[in-house]
DRENTORKOL-3810 file (N, C-alpha, C; in nm, 4 decimals):
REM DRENTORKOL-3810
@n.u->0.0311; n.v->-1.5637; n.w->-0.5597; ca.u->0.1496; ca.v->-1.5204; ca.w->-0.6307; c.u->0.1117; c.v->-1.4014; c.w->-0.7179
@n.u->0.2281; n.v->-1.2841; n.w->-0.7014; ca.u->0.1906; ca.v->-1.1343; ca.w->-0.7888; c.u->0.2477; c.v->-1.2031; c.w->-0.9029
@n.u->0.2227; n.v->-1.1642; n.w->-1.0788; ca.u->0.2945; ca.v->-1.1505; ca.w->-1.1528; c.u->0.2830; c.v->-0.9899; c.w->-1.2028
@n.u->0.4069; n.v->-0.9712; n.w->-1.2697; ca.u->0.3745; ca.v->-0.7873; ca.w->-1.3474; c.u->0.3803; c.v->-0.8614; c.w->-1.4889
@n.u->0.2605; n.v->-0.7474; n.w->-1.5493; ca.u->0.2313; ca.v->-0.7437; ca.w->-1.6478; c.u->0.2990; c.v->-0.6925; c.w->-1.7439
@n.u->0.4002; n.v->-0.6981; n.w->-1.8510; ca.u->0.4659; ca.v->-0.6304; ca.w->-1.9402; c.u->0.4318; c.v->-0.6543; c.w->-2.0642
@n.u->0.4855; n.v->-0.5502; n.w->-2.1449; ca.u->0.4599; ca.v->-0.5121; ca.w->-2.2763; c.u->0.5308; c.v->-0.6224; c.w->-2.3206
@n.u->0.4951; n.v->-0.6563; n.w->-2.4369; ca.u->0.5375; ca.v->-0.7240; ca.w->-2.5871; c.u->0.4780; c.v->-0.7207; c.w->-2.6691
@n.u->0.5971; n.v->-0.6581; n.w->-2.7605; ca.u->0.5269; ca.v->-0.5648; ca.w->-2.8791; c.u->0.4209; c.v->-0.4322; c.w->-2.8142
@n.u->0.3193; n.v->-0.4638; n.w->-2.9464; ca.u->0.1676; ca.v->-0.3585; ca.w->-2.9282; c.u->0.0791; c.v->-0.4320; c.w->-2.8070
@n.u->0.1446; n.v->-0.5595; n.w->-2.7498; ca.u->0.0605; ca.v->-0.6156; ca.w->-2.6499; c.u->0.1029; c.v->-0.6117; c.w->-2.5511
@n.u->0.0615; n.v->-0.6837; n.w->-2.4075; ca.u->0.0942; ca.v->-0.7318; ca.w->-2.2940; c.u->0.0388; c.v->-0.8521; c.w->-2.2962
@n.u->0.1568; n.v->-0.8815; n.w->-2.1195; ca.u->0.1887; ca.v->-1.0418; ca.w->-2.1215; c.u->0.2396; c.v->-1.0435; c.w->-1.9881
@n.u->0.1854; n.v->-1.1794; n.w->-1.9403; ca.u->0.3091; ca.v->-1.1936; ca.w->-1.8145; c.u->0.3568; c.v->-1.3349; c.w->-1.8160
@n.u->0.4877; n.v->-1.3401; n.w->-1.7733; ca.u->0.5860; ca.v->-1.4307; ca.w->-1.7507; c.u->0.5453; c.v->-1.5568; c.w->-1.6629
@n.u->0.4939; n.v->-1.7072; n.w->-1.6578; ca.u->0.4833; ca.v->-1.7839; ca.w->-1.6340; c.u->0.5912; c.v->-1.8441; c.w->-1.5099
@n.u->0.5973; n.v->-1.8723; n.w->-1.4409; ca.u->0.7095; ca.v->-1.9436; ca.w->-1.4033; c.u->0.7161; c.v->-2.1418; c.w->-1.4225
@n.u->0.8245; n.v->-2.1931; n.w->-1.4089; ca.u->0.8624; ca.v->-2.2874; ca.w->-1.4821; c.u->0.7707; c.v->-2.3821; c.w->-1.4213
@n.u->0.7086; n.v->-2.4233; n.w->-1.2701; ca.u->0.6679; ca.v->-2.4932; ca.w->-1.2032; c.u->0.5329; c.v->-2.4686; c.w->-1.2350
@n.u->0.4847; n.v->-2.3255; n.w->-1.2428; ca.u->0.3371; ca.v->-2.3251; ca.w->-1.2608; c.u->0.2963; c.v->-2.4085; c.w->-1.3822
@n.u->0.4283; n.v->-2.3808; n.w->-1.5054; ca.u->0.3819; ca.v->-2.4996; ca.w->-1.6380; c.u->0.3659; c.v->-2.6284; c.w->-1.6345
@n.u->0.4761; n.v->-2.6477; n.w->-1.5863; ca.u->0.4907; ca.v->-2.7876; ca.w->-1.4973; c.u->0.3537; c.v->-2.8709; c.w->-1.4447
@n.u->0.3098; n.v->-2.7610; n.w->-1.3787; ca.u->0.1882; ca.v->-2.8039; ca.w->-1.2682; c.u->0.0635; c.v->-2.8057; c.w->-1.3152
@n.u->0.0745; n.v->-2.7697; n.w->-1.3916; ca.u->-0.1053; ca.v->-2.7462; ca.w->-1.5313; c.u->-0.0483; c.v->-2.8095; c.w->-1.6425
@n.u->0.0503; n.v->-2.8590; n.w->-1.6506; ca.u->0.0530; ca.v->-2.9638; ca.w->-1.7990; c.u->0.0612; c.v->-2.8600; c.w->-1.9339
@n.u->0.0790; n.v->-2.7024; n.w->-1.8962; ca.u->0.1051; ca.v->-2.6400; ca.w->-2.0072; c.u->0.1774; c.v->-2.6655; c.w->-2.1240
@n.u->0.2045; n.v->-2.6751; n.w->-2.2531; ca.u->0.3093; ca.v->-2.7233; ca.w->-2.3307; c.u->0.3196; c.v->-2.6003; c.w->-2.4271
@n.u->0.3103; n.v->-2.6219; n.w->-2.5601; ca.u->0.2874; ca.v->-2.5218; ca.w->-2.6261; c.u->0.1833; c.v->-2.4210; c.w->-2.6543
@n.u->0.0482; n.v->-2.4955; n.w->-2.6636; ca.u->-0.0699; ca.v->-2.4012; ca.w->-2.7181; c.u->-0.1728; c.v->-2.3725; c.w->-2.5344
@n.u->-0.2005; n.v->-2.2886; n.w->-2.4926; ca.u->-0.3346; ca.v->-2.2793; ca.w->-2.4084; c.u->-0.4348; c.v->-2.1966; c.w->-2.4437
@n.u->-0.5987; n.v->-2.2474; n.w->-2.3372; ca.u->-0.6564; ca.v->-2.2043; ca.w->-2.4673; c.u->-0.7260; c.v->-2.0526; c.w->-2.3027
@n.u->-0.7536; n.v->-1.9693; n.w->-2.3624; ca.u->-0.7870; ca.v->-1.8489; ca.w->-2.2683; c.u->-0.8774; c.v->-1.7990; c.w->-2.2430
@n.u->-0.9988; n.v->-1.7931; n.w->-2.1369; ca.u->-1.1329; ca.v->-1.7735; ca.w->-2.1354; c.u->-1.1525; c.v->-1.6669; c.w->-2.0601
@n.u->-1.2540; n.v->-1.5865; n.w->-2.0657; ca.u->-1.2624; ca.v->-1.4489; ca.w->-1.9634; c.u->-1.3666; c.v->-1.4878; c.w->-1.8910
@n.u->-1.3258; n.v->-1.5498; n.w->-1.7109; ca.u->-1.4482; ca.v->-1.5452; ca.w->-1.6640; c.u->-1.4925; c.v->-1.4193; c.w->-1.5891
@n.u->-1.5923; n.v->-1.4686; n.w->-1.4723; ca.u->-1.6301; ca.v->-1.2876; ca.w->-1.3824; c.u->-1.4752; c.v->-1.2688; c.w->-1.2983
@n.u->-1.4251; n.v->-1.1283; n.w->-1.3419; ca.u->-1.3744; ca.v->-1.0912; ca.w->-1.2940; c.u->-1.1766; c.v->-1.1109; c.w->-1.2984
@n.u->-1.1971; n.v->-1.2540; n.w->-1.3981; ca.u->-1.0731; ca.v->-1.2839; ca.w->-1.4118; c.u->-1.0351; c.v->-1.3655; c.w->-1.5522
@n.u->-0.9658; n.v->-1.4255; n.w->-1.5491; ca.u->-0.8941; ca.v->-1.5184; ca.w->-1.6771; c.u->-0.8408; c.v->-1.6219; c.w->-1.6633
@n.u->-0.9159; n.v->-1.7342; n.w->-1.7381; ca.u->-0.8626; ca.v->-1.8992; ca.w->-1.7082; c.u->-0.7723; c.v->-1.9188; c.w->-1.8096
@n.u->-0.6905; n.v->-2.0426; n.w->-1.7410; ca.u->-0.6084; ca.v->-2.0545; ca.w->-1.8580; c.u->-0.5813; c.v->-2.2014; c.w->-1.8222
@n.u->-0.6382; n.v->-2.2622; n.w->-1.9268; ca.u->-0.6298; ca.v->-2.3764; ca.w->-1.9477; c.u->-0.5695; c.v->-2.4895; c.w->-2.0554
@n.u->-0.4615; n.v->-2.6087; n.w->-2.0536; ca.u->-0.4231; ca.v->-2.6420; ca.w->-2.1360; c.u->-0.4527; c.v->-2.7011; c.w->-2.2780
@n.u->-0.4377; n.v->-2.7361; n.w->-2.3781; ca.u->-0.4684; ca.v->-2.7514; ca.w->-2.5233; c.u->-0.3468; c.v->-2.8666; c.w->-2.5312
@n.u->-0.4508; n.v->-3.0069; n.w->-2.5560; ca.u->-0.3487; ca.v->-3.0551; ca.w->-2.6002; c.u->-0.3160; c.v->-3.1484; c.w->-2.7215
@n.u->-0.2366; n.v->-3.1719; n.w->-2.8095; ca.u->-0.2864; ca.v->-3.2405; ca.w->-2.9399; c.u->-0.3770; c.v->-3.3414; c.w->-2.9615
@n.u->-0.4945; n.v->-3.3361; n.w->-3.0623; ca.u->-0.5439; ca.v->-3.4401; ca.w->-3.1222; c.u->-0.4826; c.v->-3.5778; c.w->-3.1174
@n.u->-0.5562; n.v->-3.6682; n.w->-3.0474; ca.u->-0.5243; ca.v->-3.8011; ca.w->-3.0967; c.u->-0.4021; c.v->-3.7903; c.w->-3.0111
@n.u->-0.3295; n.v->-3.7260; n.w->-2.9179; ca.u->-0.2183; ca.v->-3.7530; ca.w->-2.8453; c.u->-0.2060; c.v->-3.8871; c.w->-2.6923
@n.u->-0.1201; n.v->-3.9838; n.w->-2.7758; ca.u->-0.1167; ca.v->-4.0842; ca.w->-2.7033; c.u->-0.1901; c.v->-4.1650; c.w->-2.7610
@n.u->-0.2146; n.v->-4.1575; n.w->-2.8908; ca.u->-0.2972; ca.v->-4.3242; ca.w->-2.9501; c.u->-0.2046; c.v->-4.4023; c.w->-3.0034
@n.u->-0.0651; n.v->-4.3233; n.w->-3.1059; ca.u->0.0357; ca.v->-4.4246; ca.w->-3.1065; c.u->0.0989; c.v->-4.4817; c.w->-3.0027
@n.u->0.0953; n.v->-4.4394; n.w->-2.9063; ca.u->0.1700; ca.v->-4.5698; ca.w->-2.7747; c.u->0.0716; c.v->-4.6258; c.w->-2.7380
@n.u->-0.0970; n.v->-4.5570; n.w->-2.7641; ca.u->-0.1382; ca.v->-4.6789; ca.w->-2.6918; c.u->-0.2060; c.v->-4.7769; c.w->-2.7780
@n.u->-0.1830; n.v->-4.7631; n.w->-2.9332; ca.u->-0.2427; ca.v->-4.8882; ca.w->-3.0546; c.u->-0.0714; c.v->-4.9343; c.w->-3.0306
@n.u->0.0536; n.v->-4.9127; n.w->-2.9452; ca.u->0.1538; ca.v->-5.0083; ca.w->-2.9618; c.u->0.1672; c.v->-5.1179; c.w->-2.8731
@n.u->0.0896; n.v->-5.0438; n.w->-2.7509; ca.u->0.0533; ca.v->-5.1034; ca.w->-2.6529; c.u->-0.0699; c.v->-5.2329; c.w->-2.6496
@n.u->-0.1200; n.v->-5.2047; n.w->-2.7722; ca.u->-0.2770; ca.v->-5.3347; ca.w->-2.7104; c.u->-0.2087; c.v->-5.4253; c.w->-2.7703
@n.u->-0.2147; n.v->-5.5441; n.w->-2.7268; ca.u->-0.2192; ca.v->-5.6774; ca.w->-2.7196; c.u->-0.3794; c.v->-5.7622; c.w->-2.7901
@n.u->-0.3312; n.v->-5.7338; n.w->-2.9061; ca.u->-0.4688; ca.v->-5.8344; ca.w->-2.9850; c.u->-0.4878; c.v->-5.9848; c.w->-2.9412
@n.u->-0.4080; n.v->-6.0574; n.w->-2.8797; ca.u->-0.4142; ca.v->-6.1350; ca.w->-2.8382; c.u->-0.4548; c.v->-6.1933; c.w->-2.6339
@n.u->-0.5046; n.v->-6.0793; n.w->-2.6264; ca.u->-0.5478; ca.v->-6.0590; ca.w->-2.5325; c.u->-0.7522; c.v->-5.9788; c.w->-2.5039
@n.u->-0.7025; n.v->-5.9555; n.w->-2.6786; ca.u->-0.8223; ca.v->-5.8793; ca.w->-2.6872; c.u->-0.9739; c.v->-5.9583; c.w->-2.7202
@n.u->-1.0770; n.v->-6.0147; n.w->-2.6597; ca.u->-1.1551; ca.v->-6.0654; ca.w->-2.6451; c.u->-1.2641; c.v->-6.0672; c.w->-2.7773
@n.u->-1.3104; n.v->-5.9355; n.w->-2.8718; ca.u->-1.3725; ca.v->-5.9458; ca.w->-2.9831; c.u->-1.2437; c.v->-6.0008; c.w->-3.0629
@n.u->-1.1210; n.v->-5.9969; n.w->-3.0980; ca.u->-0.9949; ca.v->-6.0045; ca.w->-3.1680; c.u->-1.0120; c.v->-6.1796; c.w->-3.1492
@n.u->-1.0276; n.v->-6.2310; n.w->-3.0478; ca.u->-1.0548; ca.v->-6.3918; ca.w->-3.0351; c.u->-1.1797; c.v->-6.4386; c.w->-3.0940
@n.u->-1.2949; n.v->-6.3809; n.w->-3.0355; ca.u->-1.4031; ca.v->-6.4359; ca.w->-3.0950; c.u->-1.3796; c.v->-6.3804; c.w->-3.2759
@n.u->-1.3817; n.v->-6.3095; n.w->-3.3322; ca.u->-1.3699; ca.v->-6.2353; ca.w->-3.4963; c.u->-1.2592; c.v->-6.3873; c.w->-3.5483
@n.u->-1.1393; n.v->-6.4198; n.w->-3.4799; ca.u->-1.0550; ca.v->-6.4777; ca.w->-3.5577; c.u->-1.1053; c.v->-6.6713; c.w->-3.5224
@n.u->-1.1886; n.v->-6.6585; n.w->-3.4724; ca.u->-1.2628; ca.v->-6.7946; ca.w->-3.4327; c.u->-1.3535; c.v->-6.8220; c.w->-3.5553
@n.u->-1.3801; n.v->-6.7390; n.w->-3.6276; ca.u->-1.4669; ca.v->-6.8015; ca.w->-3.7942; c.u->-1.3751; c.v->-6.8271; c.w->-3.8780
@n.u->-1.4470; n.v->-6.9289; n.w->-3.9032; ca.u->-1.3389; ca.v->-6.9585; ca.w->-4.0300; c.u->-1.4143; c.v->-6.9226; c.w->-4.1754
@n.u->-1.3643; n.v->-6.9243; n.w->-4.2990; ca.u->-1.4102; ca.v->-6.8961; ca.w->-4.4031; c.u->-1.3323; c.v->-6.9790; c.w->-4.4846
@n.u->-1.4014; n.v->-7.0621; n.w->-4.5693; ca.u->-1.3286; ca.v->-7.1488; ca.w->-4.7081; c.u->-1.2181; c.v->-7.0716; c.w->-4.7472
@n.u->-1.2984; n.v->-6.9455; n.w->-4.8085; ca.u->-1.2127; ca.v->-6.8715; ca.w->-4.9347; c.u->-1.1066; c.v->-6.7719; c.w->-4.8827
@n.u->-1.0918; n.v->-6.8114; n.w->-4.7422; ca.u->-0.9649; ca.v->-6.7451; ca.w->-4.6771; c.u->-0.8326; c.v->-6.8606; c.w->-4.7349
@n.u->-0.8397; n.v->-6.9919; n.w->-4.7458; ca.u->-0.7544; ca.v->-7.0736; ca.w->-4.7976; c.u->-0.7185; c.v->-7.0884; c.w->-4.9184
@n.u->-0.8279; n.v->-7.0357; n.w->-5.0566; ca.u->-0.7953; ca.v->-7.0584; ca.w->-5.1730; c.u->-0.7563; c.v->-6.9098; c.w->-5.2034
@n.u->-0.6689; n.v->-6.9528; n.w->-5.3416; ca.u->-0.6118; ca.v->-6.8172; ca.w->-5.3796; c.u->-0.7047; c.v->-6.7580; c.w->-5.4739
@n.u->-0.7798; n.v->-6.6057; n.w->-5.4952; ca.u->-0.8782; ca.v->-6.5512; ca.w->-5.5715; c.u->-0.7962; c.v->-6.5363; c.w->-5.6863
@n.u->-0.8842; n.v->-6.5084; n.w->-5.7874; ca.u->-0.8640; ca.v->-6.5403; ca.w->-5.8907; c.u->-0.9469; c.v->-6.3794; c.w->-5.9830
@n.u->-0.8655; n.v->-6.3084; n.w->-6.0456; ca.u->-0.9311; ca.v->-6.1687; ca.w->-6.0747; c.u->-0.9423; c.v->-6.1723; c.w->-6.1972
END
């Protein structure tokens, strides 16, 4: 696939099409490397993206250290402390 290169602003740029974003998972930020002879362009994607669905997703009760940890017992988990 040709793209043309055009001005914006004091720079240049070329126009993406919608499927190529699509197809590399582009979103907002990519990050741009100069290899021999050409230019990668590869996606950037947030920190930590996808840990809130997936800490909504685990099942502590399924979770095997989460069984053994809640299998001790401790006295002074029953009495009320006293400060």
């Amino acid at each position: 696939m040709h793209s043309e290169i055009r001005r914006v602003g004091n720079s240049k740029g070329i126009i993406l099409p919608k499927a190529i974003l699509e197809q590399c998972n582009f979103e907002e930020t990519v990050d741009l490397k100069v290899i021999e002879g050409g230019l990668m362009i590869t996606p950037v994607h947030k920190k930590r993206a996808g840990w809130e669905q997936a800490f909504r997703n685990a099942e502590p009760e399924n979770d095997v250290l989460t069984q053994e940890w809640q299998s001790f017992s401790n006295e002074t988990d029953e009495e009320e402390w006293v400060w």
